[in-house]
N, C-alpha and C positions, 0 to 999 in steps of 0.2 A: 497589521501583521503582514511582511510582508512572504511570497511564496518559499523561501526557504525555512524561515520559525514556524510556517505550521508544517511544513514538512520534517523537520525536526520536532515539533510535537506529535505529529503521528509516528516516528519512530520510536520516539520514548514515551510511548502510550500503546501502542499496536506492536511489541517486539517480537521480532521473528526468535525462533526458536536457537537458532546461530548465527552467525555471519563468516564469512572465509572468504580472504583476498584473493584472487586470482588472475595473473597481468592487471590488465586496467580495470577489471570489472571487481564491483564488491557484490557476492553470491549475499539471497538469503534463506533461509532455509526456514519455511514458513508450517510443516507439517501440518496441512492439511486447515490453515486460518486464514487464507483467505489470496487474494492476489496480492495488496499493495505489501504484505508481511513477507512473500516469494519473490519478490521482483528483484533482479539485478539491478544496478546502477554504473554507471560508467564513473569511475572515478580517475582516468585519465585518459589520452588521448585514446580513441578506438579506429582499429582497422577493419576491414570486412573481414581477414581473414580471422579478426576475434572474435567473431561470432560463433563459429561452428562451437569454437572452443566452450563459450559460455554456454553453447545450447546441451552440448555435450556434461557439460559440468552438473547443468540443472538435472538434466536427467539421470543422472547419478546419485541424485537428490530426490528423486523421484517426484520430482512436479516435471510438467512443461516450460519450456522455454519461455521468460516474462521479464520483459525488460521497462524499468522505471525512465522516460524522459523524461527531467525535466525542463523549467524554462532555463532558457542561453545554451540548450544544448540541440539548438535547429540543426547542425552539423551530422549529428547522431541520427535525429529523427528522419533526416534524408539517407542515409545509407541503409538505414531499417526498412523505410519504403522503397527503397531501389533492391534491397533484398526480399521483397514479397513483404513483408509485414503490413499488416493495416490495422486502423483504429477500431479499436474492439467498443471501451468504456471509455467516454470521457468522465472526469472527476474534477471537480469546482470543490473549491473549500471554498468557507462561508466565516466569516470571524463577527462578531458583534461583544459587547460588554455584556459579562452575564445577567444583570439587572435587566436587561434590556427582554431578556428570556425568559427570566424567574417571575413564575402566575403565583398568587396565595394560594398556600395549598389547604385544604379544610383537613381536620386532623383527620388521621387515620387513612389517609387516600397514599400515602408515598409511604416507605420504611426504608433509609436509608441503607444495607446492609453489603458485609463482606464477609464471609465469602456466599454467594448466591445461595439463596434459600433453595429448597427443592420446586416451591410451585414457580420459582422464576425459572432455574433450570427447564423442565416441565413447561413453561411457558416461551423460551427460547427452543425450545425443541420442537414444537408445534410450529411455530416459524424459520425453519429449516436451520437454527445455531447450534451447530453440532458440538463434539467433544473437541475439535479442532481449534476453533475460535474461541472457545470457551478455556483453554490453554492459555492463548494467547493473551486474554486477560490477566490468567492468574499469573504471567510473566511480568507485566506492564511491574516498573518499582514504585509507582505513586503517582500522585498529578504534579505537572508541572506549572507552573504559573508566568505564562508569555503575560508582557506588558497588552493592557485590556485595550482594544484599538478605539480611538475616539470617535467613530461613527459605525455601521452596517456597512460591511463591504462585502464584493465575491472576490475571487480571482481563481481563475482557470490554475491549475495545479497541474492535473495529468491525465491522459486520454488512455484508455487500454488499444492494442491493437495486436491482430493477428498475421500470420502470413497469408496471401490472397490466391497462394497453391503452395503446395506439399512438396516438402522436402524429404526424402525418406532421413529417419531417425531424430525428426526434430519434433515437437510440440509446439513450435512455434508460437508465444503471443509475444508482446509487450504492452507496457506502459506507456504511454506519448505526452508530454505535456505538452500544450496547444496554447 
């Protein structure tokens, strides 16, 4: 799988709540699910002065500033870091064949179900998965089925990063793929 199909599986799997073009940047409007579901993307050439823009836009949106690099977009990632941003989270996907994951289960240990029972709910809520995330689930339209990769691999996806001082009116992060 190479870094764009799982990036595209996690978009049609983790769907932000909207999307909205804006110049080069595509906004997302993640309502409270998480970073990679808010995160902008550069979807054509970027200046510095499209920044302010995008940061401004998000904030309108009412998240912070969070811009998705990814890879062949070193371009991008050095104007981010020349504007104070830095690497917050890096993020590694992981692709294997599902066989390769699947343990026997002894009956009654798994219950496949949709939409989340209460003691799952209940049980993501103990682990800090709010009503936010749990949105963004019940968005996702099904699974998709990427061609299953012929071995275990990683690849570096996307790094989070922040600005490294303050700008007044930004929230400054981003996304970096590395």
């Amino acid at each position: 799988m190479t870094p764009a199909e799982l990036l595209a599986t996690v978009e049609g799997t983790w769907p932000p709540a909207r999307t909205v073009r804006a110049g080069p940047w595509m906004l997302r409007d993640g309502q409270g699910g998480g970073q990679r579901v808010s995160a902008a993307t550069a979807e054509g050439p970027v200046v510095p002065g499209d920044l302010a823009a995008m940061e401004e836009a998000q904030g309108m949106m009412g998240q912070p500033a969070l811009v998705m690099v990814r890879p062949g977009e070193e371009a991008l990632d050095a104007m981010l870091a020349a504007a104070g941003y830095r690497v917050k989270d890096p993020v590694i996907g992981y692709a294997a064949p599902a066989e390769a994951l699947a343990l026997p289960l002894k009956p009654a240990t798994a219950i496949p179900h949709w939409p989340p029972l209460a003691m799952t709910c209940d049980l993501w809520a103990e682990g800090g998965i709010g009503p936010g995330r749990i949105a963004v689930m019940r968005r996702a339209a099904g699974p998709t089925r990427p061609r299953a990769p012929p071995s275990w691999r990683s690849t570096r996806v996307s790094r989070c990063c922040m600005p490294s001082r303050s700008r007044p009116g930004t929230g400054g992060r981003a996304l970096r793929a590395g």
